[in-house]
C-alpha positions as CSV (number, residue, x, y, z in Angstrom):
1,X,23.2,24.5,2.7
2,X,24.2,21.4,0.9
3,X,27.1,21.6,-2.0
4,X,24.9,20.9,-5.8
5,X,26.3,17.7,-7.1
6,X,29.4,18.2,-9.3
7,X,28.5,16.4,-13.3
8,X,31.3,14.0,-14.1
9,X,31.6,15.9,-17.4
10,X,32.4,19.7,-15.1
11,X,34.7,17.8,-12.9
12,X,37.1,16.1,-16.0
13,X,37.3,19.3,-17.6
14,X,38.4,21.1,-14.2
15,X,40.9,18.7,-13.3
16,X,39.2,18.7,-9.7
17,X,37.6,15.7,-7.7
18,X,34.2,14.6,-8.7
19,X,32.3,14.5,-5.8
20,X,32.0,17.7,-3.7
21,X,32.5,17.7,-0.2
22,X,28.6,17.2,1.0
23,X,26.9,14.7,-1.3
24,X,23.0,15.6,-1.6
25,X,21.7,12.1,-1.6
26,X,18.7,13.1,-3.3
27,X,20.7,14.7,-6.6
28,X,23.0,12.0,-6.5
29,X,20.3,9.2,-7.0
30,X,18.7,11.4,-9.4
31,X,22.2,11.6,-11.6
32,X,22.3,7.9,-12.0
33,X,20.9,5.1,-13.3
34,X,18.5,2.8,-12.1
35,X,21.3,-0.2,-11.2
36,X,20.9,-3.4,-10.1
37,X,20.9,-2.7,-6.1
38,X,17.8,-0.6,-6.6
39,X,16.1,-3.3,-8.9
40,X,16.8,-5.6,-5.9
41,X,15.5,-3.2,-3.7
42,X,12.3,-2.6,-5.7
43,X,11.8,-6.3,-6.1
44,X,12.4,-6.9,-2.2
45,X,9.4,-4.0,-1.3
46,X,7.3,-5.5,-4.3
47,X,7.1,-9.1,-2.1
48,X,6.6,-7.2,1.5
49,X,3.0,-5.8,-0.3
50,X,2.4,-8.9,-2.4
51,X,2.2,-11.2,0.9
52,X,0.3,-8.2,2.7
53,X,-2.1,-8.0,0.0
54,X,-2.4,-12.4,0.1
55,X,-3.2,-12.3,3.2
56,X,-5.6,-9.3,3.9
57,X,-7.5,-10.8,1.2
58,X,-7.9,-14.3,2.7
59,X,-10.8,-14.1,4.5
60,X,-13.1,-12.5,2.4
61,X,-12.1,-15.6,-0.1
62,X,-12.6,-17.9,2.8
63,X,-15.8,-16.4,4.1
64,X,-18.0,-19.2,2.1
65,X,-16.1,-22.1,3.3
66,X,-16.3,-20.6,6.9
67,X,-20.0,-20.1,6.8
68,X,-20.6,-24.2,5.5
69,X,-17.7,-25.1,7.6
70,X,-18.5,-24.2,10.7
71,X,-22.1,-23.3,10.4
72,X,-22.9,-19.2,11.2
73,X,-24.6,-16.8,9.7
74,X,-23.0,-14.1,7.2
75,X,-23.6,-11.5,9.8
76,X,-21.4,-13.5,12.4
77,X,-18.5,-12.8,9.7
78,X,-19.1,-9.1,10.5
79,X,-16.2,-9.0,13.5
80,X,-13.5,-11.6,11.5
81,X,-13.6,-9.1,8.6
82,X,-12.8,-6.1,10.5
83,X,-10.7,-7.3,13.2
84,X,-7.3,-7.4,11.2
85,X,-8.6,-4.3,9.4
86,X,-8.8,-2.5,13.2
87,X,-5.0,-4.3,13.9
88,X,-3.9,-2.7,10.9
89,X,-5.0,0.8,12.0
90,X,-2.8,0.4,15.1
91,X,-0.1,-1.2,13.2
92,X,0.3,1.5,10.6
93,X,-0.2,4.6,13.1
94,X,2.4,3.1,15.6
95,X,5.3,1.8,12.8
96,X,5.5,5.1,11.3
97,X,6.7,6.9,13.9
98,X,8.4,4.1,14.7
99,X,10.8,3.6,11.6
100,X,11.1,8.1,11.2
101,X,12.7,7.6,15.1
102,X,14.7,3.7,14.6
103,X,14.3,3.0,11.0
104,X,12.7,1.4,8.0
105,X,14.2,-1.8,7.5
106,X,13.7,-3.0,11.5
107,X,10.4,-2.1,11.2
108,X,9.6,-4.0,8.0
109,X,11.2,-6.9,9.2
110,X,9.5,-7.1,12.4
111,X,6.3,-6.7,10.5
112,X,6.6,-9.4,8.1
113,X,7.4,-11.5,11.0
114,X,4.1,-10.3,12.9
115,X,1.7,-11.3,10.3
116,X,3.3,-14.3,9.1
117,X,3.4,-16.0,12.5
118,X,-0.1,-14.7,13.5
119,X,-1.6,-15.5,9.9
120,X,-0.2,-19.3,10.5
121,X,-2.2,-19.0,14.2
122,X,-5.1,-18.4,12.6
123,X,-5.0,-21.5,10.0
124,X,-5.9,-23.7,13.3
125,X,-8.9,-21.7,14.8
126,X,-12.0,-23.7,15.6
127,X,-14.2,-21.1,16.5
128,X,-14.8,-17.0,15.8
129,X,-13.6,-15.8,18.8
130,X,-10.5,-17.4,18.5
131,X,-9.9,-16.4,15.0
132,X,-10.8,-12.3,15.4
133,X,-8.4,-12.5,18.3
134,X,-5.9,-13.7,16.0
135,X,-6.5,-11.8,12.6
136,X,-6.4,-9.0,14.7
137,X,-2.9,-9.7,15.7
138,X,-2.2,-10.2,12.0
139,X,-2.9,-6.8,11.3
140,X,-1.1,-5.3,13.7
141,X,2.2,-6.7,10.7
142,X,-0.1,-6.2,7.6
143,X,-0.4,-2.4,9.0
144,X,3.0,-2.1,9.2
145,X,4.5,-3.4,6.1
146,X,3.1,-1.1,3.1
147,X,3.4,2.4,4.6
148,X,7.0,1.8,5.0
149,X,7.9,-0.4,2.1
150,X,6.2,2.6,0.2
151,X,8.6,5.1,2.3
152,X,11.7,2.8,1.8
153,X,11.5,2.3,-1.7
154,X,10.6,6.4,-2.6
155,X,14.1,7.2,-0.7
156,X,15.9,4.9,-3.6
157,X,14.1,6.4,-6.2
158,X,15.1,9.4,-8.7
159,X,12.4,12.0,-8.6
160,X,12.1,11.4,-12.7
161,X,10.6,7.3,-12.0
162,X,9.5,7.6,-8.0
163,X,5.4,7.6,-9.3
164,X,5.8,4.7,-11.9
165,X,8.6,2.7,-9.0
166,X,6.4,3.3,-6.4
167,X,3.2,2.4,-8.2
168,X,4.3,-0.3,-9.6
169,X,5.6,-1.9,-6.4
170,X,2.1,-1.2,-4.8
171,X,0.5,-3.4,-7.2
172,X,2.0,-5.8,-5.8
173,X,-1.1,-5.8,-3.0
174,X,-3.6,-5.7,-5.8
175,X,-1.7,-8.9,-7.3
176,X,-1.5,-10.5,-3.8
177,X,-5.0,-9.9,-2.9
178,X,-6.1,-11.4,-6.8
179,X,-3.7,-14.2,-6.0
180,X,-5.7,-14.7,-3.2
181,X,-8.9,-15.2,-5.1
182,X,-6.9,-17.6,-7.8
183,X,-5.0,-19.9,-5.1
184,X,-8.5,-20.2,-3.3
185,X,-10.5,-21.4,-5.7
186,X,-8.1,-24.2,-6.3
187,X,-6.9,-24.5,-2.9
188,X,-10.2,-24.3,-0.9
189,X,-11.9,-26.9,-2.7
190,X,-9.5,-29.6,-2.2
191,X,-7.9,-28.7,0.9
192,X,-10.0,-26.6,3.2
193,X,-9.7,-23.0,3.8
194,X,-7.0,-23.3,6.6
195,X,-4.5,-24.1,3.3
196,X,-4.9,-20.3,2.2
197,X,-4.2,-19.6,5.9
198,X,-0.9,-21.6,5.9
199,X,0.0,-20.2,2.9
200,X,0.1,-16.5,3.9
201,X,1.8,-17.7,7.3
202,X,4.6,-19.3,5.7
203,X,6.3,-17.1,3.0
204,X,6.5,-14.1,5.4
205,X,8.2,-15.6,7.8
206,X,10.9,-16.6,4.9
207,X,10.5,-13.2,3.0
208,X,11.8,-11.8,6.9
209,X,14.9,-13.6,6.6
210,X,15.8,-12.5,3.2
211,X,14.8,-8.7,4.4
212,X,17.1,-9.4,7.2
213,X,20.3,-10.0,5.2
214,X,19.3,-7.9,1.4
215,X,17.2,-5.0,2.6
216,X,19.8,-2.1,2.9
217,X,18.5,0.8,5.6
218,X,17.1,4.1,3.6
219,X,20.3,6.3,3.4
220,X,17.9,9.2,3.5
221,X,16.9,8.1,6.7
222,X,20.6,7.6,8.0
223,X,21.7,11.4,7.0
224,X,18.1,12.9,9.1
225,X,19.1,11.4,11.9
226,X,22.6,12.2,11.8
227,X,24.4,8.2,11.8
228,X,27.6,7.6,10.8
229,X,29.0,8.9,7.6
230,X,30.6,5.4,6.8
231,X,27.0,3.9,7.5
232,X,25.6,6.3,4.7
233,X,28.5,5.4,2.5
234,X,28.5,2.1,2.3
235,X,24.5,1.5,1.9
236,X,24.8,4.2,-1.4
237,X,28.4,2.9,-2.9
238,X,26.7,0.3,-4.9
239,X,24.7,2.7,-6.8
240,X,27.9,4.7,-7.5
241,X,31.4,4.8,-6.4
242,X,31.1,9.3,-6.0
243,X,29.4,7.6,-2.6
244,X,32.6,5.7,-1.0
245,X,34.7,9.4,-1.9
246,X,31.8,11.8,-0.1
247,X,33.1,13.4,2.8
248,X,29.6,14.1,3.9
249,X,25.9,14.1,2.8
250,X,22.8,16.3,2.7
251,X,19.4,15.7,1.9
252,X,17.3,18.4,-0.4
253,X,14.7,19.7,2.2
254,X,17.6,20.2,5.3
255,X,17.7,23.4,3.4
256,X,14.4,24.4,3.7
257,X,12.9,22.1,6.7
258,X,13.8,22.6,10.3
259,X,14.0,19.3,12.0
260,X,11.3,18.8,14.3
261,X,8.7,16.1,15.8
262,X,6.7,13.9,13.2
263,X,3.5,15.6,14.2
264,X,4.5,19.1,13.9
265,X,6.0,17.8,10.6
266,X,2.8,16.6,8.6
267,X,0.7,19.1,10.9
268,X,3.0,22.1,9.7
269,X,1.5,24.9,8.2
270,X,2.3,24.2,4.6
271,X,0.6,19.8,4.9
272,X,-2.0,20.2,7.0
273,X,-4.6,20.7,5.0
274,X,-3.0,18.7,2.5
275,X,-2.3,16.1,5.2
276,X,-6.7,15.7,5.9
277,X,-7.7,15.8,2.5
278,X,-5.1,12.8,1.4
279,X,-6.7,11.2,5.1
280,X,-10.8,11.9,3.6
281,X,-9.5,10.8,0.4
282,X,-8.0,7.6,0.9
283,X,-10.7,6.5,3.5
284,X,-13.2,7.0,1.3
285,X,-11.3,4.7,-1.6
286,X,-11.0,1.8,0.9
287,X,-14.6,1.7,1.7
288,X,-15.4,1.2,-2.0
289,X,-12.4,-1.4,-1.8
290,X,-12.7,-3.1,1.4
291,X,-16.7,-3.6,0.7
292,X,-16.3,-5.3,-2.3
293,X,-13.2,-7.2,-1.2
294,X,-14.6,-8.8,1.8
295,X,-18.4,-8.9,0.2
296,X,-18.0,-9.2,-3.8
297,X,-17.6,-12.9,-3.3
298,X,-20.4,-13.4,-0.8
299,X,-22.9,-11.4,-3.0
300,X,-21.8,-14.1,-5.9
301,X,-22.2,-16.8,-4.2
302,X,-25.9,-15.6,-3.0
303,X,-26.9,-14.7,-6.6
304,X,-26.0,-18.4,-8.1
305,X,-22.5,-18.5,-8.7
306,X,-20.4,-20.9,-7.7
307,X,-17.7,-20.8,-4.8
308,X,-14.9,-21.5,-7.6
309,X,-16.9,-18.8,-9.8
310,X,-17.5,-16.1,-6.9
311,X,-14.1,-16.4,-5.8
312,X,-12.7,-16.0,-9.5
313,X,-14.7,-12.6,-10.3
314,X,-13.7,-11.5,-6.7
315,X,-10.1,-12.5,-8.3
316,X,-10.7,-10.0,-11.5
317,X,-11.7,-7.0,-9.5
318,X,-7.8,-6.8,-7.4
319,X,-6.3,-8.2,-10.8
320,X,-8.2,-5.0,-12.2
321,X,-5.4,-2.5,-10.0
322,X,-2.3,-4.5,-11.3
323,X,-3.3,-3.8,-14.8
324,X,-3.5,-0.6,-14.3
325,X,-0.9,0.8,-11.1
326,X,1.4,1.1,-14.1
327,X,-0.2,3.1,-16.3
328,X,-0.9,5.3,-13.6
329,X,2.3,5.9,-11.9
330,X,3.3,6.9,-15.3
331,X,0.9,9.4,-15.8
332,X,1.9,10.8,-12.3
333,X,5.4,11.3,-13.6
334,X,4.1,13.2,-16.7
335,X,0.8,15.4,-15.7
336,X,-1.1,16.8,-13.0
337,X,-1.2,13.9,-10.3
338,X,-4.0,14.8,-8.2
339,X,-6.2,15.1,-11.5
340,X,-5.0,11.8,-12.9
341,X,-5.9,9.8,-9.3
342,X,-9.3,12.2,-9.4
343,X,-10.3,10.9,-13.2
344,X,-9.8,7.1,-11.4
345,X,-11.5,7.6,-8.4
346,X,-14.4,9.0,-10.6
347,X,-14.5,6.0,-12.7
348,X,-14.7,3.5,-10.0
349,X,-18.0,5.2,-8.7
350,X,-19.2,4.5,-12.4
351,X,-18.2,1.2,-13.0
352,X,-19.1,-0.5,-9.5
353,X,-22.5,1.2,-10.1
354,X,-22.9,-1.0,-13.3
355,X,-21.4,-3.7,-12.0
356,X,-24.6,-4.1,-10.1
357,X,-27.1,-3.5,-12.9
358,X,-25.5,-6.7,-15.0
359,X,-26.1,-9.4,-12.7
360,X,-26.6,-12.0,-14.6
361,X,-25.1,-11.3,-17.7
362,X,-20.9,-13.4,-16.7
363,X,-19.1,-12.2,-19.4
364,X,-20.8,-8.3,-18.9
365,X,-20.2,-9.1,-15.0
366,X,-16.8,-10.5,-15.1
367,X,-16.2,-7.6,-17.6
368,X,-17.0,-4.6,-15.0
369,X,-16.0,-6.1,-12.4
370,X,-12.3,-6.1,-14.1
371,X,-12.8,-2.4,-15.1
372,X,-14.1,-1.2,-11.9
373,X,-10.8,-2.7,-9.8
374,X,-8.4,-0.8,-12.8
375,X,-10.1,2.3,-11.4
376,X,-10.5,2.5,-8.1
377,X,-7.0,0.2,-7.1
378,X,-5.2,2.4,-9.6
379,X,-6.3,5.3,-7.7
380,X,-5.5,3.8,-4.0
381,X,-1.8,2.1,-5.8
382,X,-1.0,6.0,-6.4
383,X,-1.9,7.3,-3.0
384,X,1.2,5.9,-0.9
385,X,3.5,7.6,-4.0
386,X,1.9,11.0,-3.9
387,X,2.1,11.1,-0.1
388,X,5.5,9.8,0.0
389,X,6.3,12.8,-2.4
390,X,4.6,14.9,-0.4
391,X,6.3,14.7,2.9
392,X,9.8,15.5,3.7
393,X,12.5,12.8,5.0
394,X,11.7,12.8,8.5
395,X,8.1,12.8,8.7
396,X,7.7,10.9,5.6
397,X,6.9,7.6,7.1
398,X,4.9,9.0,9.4
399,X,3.1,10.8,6.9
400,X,2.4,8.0,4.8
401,X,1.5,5.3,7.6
402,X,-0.8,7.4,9.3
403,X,-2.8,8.2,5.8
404,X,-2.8,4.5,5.5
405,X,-3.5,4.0,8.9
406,X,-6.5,6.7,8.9
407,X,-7.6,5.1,5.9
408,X,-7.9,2.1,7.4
409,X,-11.0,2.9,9.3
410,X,-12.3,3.4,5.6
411,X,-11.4,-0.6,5.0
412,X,-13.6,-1.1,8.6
413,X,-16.3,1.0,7.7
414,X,-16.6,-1.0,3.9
415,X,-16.7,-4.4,5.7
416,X,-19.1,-3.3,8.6
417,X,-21.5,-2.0,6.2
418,X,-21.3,-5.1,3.7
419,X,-22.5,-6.7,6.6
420,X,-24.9,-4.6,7.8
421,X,-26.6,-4.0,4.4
422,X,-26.6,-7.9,3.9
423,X,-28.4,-8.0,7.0
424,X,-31.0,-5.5,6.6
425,X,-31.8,-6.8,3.2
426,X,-30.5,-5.0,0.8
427,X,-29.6,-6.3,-2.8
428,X,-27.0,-6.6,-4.7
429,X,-27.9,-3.9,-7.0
430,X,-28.6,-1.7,-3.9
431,X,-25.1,-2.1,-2.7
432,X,-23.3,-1.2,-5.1
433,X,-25.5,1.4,-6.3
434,X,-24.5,3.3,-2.8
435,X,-20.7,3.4,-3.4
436,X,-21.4,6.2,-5.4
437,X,-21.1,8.1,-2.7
438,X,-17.6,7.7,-1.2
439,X,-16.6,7.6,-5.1
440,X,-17.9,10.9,-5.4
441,X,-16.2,12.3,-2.2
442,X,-13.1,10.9,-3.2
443,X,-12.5,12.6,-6.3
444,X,-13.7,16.0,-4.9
445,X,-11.2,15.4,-2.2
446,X,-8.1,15.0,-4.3
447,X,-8.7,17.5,-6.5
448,X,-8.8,20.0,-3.9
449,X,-5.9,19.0,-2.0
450,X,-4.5,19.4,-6.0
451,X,-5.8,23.4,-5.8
452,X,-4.7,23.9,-2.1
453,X,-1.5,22.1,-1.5
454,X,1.7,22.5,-3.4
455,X,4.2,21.6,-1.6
456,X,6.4,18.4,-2.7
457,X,9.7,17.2,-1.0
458,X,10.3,14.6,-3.5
């Protein structure tokens, strides 16, 4: 059982040291505040999602261009959309375990390295095999980087900001993805799609070298797996000197936790029912995200917009989940999460429904569309945060990765249909109409796991 951390106040009028033997990393974090090192930290995590949200988002902004370019069919898009959504199924169920067993930071710097290099492949494809071959290699990095920025940056967090940090850093895929849609309607035009390609090749592949020398290892992670006491010390020191005098350290669930395998930890009796409903509910959420990411633009373009236009709106509806990851994170902190994510998910069934009844109408469009990415990439910016407060220190990137990478056949399933419905002849309206459905699921599944499944390791 770990020592409670001594207040500075208790110690001064005792005369004794400050810092108790055994150091619980948790309380200590929790006891200061947010410093510089964990602003850097933050900001670091913030740019892994931002580039992995740029680049997931590239080819549904490129699909137009691709379809003049090279002269296919919609339908042939079908296996380019979902091949680096399949890659990052595999990338995020392998790197968790991965980074719980050798580590966050490795992991995120391999990743970063994965998808840039493979993203700058893909900018000099000629054909469609060549390019699924290669965006499926892609995701095998994208897949990789968010579950375990999202883990990293939860383990430097005090329990009273981790929703409104982690949150906050998530938007950053929302603002990458929306970047997406604002670079490539400048970018596309004047110098081809293979520039948005280049683009999302390039500043990974420098973000990996920074990562290399400014990403400290999660000291949570370095006290489960039993390093080196000086190792522990020196990555927490700059957020407070108590650190560098710690004779050991502790972490809050090694009282209550036996150490085990990942699986047995997020299949344990008290997460595993919480464990499937965070998997239904996620899924369901990228569906509604993933078809209107990779089809949203498309469906413009067919009804009369423009390419600049289409891609613009496309931009609103990921700009949507920056405006509002914020606001959410913060109610996280303060209320009942799972009802707060349920309320969102709800409203993204409501406004993506009316999105599809205002064709026509820009400003109305433009409008909805803006409203229905607040709700429903609110709701999926909050998921990492809950599940990263959900699982304990060594199955928590586990935990989170394979919700993300189980979600990811949600992203799959969103594209393949897009195309599917396209090709069968459904409308616009029609389309739209039907994401309802996982909408509806959605919020039914968070709130239960919100009845059902208490338990929080913070």
């Amino acid at each position: 059982m770990s020592t409670p951390l001594a207040l500075p106040g208790e110690a001064a009028a005792s005369g004794r040291a400050s810092v108790p033997k055994t150091l619980d990393v948790q309380a200590f974090i929790d006891s200061r505040p947010l410093g510089l090192y964990q602003w850097r930290i933050v900001l670091l995590c913030f740019l892994i999602v931002f580039l992995d949200g740029l680049d997931t988002a590239a080819m549904g902004f490129i699909a137009p261009a691709l379809v003049q370019d090279w002269g296919i069919d919609r339908a042939s898009l079908g296996p380019v959309m979902s091949a680096a959504l399949i890659g990052m199924v595999f990338g995020a169920l392998c790197s968790g375990p991965l980074a719980d067993r050798f580590g966050r930071k490795g992991v995120l710097v391999g990743s970063a390295l994965l998808f840039g290099l493979f993203s700058l492949a893909s900018a000099y494809s000629d054909n469609v095999g060549e390019l699924v071959v290669l965006r499926f290699l892609t995701g095998l990095g994208l897949g990789a980087a968010m579950p375990n920025a999202t883990t990293l940056l939860s383990e430097y967090t005090p329990v009273r900001h981790k929703s409104l940090l982690v949150t906050s850093m998530f938007c950053g895929f929302n603002l990458g993805m929306a970047a997406g849609g604002f670079v490539s309607a400048w970018m596309i035009p004047a110098y081809g799609w293979h520039s948005l390609l280049l683009v999302g090749g390039v500043l990974p592949l420098l973000l990996a070298l920074v990562l290399l020398f400014w990403l400290p290892e999660s000291a949570r992670y370095l006290v489960a797996r039993g390093h080196d006491v000086g190792r522990v010390r020196r990555v927490l020191r700059p957020i407070g000197e108590e650190a560098a005098q710690a004779r050991g350290f502790s972490i809050p669930e090694q009282r209550t936790e036996k150490a085990g395998g990942v699986f047995a930890v997020i299949f344990g009796g008290t997460f595993r029912v919480g464990t499937l409903l965070l998997w239904l509910t996620y899924f369901m959420g990228l569906v509604i995200v993933y078809l209107l990411t990779s089809w949203l633009p498309t469906l413009l373009r067919d009804s009369g917009a423009s390419m600049e236009r289409a891609a613009f709106v496309g931009a609103l509806f990921q700009f949507g989940g920056v405006l509002s990851a914020v606001a959410v994170g913060w109610a996280m902190d303060r209320m009942n999460p799972h009802k707060v994510i349920g309320l969102f998910y709800l409203m993204a069934g409501l406004f993506t429904f009316a999105v599809g009844q205002s064709l026509g109408q820009t400003a109305l469009l433009a409008t909805l569309v803006l409203l229905a990415g607040m709700s429903v990439n609110g709701a999926q910016s909050a998921m990492p945060s809950l599940a990263a407060r959900f699982y304990p220190t060594h199955g928590r990137a586990t935990g989170v990765s394979w919700m993300l990478g189980i979600g990811r056949f949600g992203a799959i399933l969103g594209a393949w249909i897009g195309a599917t419905l396209l090709g069968l002849g459904w409308t616009f309206e029609d389309v739209l109409s039907a994401l309802l459905l996982p909408a509806g699921i959605a919020t039914a599944a968070i709130l239960i796991k919100g009845l059902v499944s208490h338990a929080d390791a913070t």
